[in-house]
N, C-alpha and C positions, 0 to 999 in steps of 0.2 A: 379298611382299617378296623381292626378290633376294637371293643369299646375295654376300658380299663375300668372295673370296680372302685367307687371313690369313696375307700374304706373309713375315714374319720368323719363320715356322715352317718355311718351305720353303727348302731350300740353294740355292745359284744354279745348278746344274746342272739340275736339277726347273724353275724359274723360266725358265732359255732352252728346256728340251724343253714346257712350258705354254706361254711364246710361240708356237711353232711349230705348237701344235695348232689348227685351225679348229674352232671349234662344230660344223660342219655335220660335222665327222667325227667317226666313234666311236673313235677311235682309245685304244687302253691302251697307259699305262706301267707298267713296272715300279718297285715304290716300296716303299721301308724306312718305315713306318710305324713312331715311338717313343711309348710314352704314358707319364707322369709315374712311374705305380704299376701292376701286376698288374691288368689289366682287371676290374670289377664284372661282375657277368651281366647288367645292361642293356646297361656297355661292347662286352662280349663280343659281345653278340648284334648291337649296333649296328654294329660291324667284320665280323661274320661276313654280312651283309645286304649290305657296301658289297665283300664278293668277298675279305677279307682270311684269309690265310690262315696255321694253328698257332695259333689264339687258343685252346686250349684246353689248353697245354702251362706255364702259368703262370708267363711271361716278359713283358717289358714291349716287345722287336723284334720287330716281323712284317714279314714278304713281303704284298703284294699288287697285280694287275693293274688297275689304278685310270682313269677317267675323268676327265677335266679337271671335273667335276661331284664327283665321289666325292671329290677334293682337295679342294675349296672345302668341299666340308662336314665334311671331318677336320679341315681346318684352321682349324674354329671352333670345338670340342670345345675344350672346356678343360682335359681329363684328356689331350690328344694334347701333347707335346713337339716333336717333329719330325718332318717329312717328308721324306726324301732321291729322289732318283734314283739306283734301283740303276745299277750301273756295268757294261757287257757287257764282258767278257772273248774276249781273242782268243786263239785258238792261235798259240804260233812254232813 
């Protein structure tokens, strides 16, 4: 069974850089993963497998370099809140 994208988790800025990625590429974004509560140690481990990164500092924001595959499966998780597209910053 295909996993379905559980779109009103993910902000519109995430949603046009996901349009833009092709399957056939491996491409990672940069992504603020939020979850409901302080991850369980299944949570933990399941984040820590999908490349998610400071899951062990006992906050419910993380960083991680995520696949258009690694999204689709956060964002059926039911302890996940939101997925953002981090923002690059530019030097003036």
């Amino acid at each position: 069974m295909e996993n379905i994208m559980d779109y009103r988790k993910l902000d519109p800025a995430l949603m046009n850089a996901l349009s833009k990625v092709k399957e056939s590429q491996k491409q990672a974004l940069e992504v603020f993963v939020r979850t409901m509560e302080i991850p369980s140690e299944i949570e933990a481990s399941f984040l820590q497998q999908l490349g998610v990164r400071g899951v062990n500092h006992h906050r419910c924001t993380f960083t991680a370099r995520l696949s258009a595959q690694a999204v689709t499966e956060l964002s059926n998780q039911p302890w996940v809140h939101n997925l953002k597209l981090a923002r690059k910053f530019r030097c003036t």
